[in-house]
Each structure stands twice: as C-alpha cells, then as structure tokens.
N, C-alpha and C positions, 0 to 999 in steps of 0.2 A: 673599227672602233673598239677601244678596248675597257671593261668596265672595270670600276675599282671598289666594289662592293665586295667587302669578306662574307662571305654567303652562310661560311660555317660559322663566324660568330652571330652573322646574325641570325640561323637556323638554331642555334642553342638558344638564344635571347628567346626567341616564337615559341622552343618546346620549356623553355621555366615558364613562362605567358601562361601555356596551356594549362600545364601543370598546379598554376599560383591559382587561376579559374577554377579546376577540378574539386579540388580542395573548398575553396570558399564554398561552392555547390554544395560538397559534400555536408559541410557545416553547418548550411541554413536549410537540408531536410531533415540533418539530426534533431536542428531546436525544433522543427515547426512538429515531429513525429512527437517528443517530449512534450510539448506544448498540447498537442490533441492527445495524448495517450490516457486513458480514463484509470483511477486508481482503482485495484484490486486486491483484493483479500485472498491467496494461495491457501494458507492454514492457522488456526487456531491452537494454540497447544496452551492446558490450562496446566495446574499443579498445585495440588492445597497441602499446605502445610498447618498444623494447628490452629485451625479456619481460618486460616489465611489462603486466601483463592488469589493467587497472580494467571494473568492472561496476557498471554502473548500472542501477537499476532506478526505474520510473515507476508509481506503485504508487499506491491509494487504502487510506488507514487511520489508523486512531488509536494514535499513540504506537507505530507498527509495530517489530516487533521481525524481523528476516530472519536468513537461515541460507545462507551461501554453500557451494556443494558444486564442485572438481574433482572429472569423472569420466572415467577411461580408459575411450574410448566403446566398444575392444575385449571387455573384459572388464568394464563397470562397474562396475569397483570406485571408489571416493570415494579420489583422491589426496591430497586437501586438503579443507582443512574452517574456515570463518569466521561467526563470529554476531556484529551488529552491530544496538544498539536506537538505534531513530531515522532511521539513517543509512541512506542507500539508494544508499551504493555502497563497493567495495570493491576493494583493490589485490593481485595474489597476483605473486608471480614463477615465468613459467612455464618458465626457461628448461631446455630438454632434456626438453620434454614436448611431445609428440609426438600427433595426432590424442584430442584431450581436447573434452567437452562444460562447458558451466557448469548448473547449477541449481541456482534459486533456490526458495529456501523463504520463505510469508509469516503472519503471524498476529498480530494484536494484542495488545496491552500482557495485557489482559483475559481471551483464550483460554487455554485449556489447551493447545491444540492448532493446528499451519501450516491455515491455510485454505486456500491456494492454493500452488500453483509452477509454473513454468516451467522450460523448459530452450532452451536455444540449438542451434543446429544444430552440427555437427562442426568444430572450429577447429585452426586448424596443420593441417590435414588433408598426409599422406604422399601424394603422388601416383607410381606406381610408372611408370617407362618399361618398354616393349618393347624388345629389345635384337634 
C-alpha cells in the first residue's frame, strides 16, 4: 500500500503551526506582564532657573499619571501642589521659598491608587553664619 501524503510539505505546514502558536504566546505574556507591571519612580532631577524650579522625573509606566508636591521641609506642610497625565515634568515658581523639598507621586492610568514616590533632598537650603 502505497501512501500519497507529502509528509515534507506537511512537516513545514506543523513547524509554521508551531511557530504562529509561540509567538501569539509570546504576546499575551508580554501584555499581561505590561498590564501587572506597577509604575515607578527610577529618579528625580530638578533644576532652577530664576525660581523657576522644573522637575523631572524618569519613571517606568503606562499612561503614568504623577502628583507634584512642594513641601516646607520645616513644618511639612505641602506649599504647592501639581497633577500632570503623561507628562513627567513640571514647572512651579519658587521664588521666596526658602529650604523646601519636592515629592513626587506615581500610579498608572489604571490604578486607583500612587504606587510609588520619591522625594528630593532639601533645596534653597538657609545656611545660618556664626557671628
């Protein structure tokens, strides 16, 4: 009995099968990894210019949504306050403000709630002379 199956075409037809399966795989762990992946805040880098204070942040996330906070680092209380979707930096005027921190707030498009923040170390710091 003699068969008439082309074995080698249909052993290529099986390994593109396999092939077109790996792939789709591969695709619906990348979304679902992107999908779970929590936003972060990597670094802060500020820079004043003629009190003008821009803040920049270098952040991992989807569709991040951030929350900029002056704080009077004496009394922490929040001087100023900025929310900004997408955008990962922002401009405040700080002039006549006087030893103030930045923090930043972060959380995706998706969450309910900031995932992460940061804050900067003390800026315009007052340094007092001995007299």
């Amino acid at each position: 009995m003699e068969s008439k199956i082309d074995w080698e075409t249909r052993y290529y037809e099986l390994e593109k099968q396999i092939k077109d399966m790996m792939n789709m795989t591969l695709e619906l762990i990348k979304e679902t990894e992107i999908n779970k992946s929590k936003a972060m805040i990597k670094k802060i880098i500020q820079t004043e210019i003629d009190n003008q204070l821009e803040v920049i942040v270098i952040s991992n996330g989807i569709e991040p949504i951030f929350s900029y906070e002056i704080i009077d680092d004496v009394t922490q209380n929040v001087m100023m306050q900025k929310s900004e979707q997408h955008k990962n930096s922002c401009k405040f005027n700080v002039s006549g403000i006087k030893d103030y921190r930045v923090r930043v707030y972060i959380r995706n498009r998706n969450d309910n709630h900031f995932t992460d923040s940061k804050e900067t170390e003390v800026l315009n710091k007052t340094i007092e002379k001995d007299v």
